[in-house]
N, C-alpha and C positions, 0 to 999 in steps of 0.2 A: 633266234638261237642264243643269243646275247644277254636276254635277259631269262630265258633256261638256265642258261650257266651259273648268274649270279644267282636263282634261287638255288640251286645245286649244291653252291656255296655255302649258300646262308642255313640250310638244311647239315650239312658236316659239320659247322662251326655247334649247332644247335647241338647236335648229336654227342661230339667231343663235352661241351660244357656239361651237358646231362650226364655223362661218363665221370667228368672228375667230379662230378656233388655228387654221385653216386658211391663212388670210392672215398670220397671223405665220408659219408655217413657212413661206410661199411666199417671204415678204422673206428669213426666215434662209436660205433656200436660194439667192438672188440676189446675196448679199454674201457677202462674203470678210473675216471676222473677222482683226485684227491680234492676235494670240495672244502671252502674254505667253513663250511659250518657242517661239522661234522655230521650224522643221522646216526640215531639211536641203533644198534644192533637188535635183535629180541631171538632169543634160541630156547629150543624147550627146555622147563623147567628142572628136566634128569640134568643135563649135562649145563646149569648154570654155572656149580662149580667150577666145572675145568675153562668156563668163558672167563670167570672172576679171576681164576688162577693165572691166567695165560696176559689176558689183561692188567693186571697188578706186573708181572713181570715185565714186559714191554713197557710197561708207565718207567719201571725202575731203571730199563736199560738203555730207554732213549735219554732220562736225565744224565747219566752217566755217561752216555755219547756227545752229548753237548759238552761238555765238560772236557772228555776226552783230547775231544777231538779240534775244541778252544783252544787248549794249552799247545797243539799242535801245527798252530796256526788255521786250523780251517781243512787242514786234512785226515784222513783214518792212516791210510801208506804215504808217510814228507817225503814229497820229491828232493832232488840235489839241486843244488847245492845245501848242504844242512848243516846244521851246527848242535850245539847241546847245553841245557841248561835243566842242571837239576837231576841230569841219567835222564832228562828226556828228550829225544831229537827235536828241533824246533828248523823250520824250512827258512833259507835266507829271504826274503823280497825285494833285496836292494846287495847285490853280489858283484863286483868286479864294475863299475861305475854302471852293471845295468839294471834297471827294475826287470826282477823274475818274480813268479811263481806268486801275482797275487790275486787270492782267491776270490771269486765272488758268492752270493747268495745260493747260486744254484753249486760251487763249489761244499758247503759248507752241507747243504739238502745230503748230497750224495756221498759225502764223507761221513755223516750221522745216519743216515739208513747203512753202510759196510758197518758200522760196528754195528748196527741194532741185530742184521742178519749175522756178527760173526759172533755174536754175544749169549743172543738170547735164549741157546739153549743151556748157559753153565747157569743161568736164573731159573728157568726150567728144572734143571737136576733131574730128570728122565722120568717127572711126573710121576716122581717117590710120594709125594701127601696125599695126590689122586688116586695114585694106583694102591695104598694105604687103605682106600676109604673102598673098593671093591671096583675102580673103573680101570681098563685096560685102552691104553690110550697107544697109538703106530703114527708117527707122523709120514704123511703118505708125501710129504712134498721140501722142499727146501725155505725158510722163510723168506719173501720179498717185502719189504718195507720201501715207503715212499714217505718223504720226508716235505712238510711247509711249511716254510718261516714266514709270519706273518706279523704286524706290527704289534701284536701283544698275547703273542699265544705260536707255539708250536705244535704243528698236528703231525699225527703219525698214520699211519694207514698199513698196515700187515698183514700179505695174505701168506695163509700157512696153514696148510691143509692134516688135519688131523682127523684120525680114523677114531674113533671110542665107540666103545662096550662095554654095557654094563647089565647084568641082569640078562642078558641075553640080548636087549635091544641094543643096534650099531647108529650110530650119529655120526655125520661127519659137521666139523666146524672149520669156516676158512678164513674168514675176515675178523681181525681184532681192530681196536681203535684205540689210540691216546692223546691226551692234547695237554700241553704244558703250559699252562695259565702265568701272564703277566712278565713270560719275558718277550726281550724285541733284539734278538741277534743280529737286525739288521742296521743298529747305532754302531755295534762294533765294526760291522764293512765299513760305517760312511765314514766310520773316526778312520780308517787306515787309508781311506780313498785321499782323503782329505790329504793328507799325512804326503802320502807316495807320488802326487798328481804334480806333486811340485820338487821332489826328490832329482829329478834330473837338470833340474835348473841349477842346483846347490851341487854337484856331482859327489863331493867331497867332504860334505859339513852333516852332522845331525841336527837337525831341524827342531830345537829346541823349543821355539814358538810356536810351530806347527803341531808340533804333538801335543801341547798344553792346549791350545786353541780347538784340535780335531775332538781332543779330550772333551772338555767344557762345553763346546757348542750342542755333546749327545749325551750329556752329563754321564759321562764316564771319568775314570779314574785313568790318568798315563803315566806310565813309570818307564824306568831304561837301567838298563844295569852294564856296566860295561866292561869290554876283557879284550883289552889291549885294543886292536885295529875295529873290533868286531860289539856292538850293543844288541841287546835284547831287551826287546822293546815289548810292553804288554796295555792293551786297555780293558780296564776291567768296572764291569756294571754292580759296583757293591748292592742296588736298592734292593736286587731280587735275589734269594735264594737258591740252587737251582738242587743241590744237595748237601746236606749238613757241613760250613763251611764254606761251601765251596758256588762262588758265583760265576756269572759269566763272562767269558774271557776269552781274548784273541791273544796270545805270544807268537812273537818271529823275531829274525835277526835280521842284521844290517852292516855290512860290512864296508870299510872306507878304509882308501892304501894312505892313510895320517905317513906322512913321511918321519924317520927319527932325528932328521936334522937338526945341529945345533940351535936354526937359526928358524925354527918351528914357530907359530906364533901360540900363545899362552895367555889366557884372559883368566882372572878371579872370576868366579860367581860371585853373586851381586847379593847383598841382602835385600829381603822386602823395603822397598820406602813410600813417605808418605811424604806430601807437597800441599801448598795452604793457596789458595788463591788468592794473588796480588802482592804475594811472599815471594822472595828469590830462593827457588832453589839453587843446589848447585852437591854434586857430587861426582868422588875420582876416579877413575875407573882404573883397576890395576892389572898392567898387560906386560909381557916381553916377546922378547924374536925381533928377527933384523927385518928393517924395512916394511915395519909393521903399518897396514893402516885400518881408521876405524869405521863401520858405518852401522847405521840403525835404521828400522824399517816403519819409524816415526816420524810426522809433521812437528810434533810439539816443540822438537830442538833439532839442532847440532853439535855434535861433538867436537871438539875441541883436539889435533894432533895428538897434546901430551892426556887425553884420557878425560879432562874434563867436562864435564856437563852443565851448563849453568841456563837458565831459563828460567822466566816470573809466568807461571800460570796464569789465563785468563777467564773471564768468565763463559761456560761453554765447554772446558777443558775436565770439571769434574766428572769423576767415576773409577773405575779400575783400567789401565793401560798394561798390556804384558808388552814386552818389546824385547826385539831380539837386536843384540849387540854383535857387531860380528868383528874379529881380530882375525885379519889374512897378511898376508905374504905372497910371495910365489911359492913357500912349501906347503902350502896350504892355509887351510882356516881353520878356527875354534870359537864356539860361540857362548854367550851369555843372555842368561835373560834379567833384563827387570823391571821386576814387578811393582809398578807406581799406580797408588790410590792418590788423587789429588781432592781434594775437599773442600768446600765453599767458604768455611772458617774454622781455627784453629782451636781447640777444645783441650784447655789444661788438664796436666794430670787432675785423677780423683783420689786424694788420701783423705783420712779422719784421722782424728787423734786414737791411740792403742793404749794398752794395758797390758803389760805381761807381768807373771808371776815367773821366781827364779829360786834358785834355793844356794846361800852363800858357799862360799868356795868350791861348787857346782860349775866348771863352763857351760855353753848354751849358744845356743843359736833360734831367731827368731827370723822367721819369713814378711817383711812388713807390705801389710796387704793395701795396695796402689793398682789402679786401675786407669787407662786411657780410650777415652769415646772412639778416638782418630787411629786407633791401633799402634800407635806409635811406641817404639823402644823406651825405657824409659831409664834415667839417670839417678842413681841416689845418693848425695853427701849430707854429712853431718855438719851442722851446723852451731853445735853447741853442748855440754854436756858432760860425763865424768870421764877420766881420761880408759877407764876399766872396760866402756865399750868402744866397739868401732860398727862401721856400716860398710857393707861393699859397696861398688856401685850397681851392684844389681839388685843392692837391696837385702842383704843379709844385715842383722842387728847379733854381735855376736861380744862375748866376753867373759871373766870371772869374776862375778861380784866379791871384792872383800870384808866386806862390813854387812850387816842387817841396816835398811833401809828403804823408804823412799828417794829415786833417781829420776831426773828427768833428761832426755837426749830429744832436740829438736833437727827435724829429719828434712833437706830441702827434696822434691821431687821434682824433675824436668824431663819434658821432651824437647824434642826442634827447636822450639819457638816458646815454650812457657812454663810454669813452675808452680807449684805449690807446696805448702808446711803441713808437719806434723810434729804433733810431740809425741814423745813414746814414754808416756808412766814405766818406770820398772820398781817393782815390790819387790826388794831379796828381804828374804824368811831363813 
């Protein structure tokens, strides 16, 4: 009896398993899988037309859903909390110290199929050039698009059932297809993942490193614009086009309670710098607010209370360093980045000697063309010459000749660490 039962068992378990593979094959056989290599359509030859027609359409309005729906953050209808930028509503992702509302891959799918379905018939135009040419076209069904982001192509999938007649013969057409070649909307989720994953540790800071960092790593572009308590934030894929102008792009906002106390801290932005190995660097850092202190999220140094930074680079230390500064308090923080290229050795300016032509008691201004390997700022004094010119230090040659003649002005150039000459012919005529 005992072992009756257990095959008894073993017979229901069998029977049940056979039951649910049966009902998944019965759903898999109900749905129409969106497949990541799309399959050729082929419809008869009468009603190519309105496939061509209906297809070009759909091409147009699923680019314009990415698009749309990018600036949106990732949605077709922006949840709340929201903000605006531009007369366009853009969804917060970081609202009241908490991450909301950010979207993912399949956020982004289903937000570009609503506008393909809420769009596609003002592209359409109620199939005026078709129904022009003798076809009599009834859309029998509402469109449903399904949308797939893939790493260098989006596919579209649109079924939308149309009745036509033409000549007396009726067709019906249901499936369209699009695929948008060489972009990857899925660099702009990792840039924001990146971004947001670390948002709650900072509660109260914008993440200045992070966003440059999330940027670069998807070779994206990251900007931020800011209004008052509140930034908008965008990254944007300049390499691909998606329509005239206009590429692709995630915008959202980010809200932080920055307290307006006197005693707020306040850091400078930092200019680009460059650093020489086995050279001492050393630069100030300029901050206020009470009870301020500083820190950076770099091995290479330490900062110094009053703002200072001083370190000799060593070998190992070459390449680009972004680093984020940070100035807190207890009313808060505000942050700085800088951006240090350090270099293996130090590379003098590049000037040549110039020739300008001038025309007497004519002023003038001459740009003098100086160049540095190491990227570096570069300094310009004059060193010698008639007292009718001068030079800025950035390098303008400027004055009013008063006489006809040959003049010579010897020009020093420097960066950081090194220098070179020029002389500057000037011909007044």
């Amino acid at each position: 009896m005992q072992k009756r039962g257990q095959i008894t068992t073993f017979i229901i378990i069998g029977i049940v398993i056979l039951a649910i593979v049966a009902f998944f094959l019965y759903l898999r056989g109900q749905t129409t899988p969106l497949v990541q290599e799309q399959q050729a359509i082929t419809v008869p030859s009468d009603v190519a037309p309105v496939q061509t027609f209906v297809q070009e359409c759909l091409d147009k309005t699923a680019k314009d859903g990415i698009i749309y729906v990018g600036n949106r953050g990732g949605y077709y209808n922006v949840p709340s909390p929201k903000g605006r930028m531009d007369n366009v509503e853009v969804p917060y992702f970081y609202f009241n110290k908490t991450v909301v509302n950010v979207p993912t891959i399949e956020t982004l799918q289903d937000s570009i199929s609503q506008y393909v379905n809420a769009n596609i018939d003002t592209c359409l135009g109620g199939f005026a050039p078709l129904k022009n040419s003798g076809y009599d076209i009834v859309n029998a069904s509402s469109p449903e698009t399904r949308t797939l982001i893939l790493e260098d192509s989006v596919n579209f999938r649109m079924n939308y059932s149309l009745d036509i007649e033409k000549n007396g013969k009726a067709t019906k057409l249901e499936l369209f297809q699009s695929s948008i070649q060489n972009v990857d909307l899925n660099k702009l989720i990792n840039a924001l993942n990146y971004y947001i994953i670390s948002q709650p540790s900072y509660e109260n800071s914008l993440l200045i490193t992070h966003l440059i960092f999330g940027a670069k790593t998807n070779n994206l572009i990251g900007n931020y614009v800011e209004e008052g308590n509140d930034f908008i934030v965008s990254f944007e894929d300049n390499s691909t086009e998606v329509t005239e102008n206009n590429f692709p792009v995630l915008r959202f906002a980010l809200n932080y309670n920055w307290s307006s106390a006197v005693g707020a801290p306040s850091i400078e932005q930092i200019p680009t710098q460059v650093a020489v190995v086995g050279t001492e660097f050393h630069y100030k850092i300029n901050f206020s607010g009470q009870n301020v202190f500083l820190s950076d999220n770099t091995d290479l140094f330490d900062i110094a209370p009053n703002g200072t930074i001083k370190f000799t680079p060593k070998q190992g230390d070459e390449g680009d360093h972004i680093i984020m500064i940070t100035a807190g308090n207890p009313y808060g923080t505000e942050n700085a980045v800088l951006d240090l290229t350090i270099y293996s050795e130090n590379h003098p300016p590049s000037v040549s000697d110039q020739v300008v032509n001038v025309t007497v008691n004519n002023p003038f201004e001459y740009y003098i063309l100086a160049d540095d390997e190491d990227l570096e700022e570069l300094n310009f004094t004059k060193i010698s010459g008639d007292s009718s010119f001068k030079i800025s230090n950035n390098g303008i040659l400027s004055g009013t000749p008063l006489s006809i003649g040959v003049f010579e002005v010897l020009v020093n150039v420097s960066d950081r660490l090194s220098s070179n000459t020029s002389k500057i012919t000037i011909n007044v005529k």
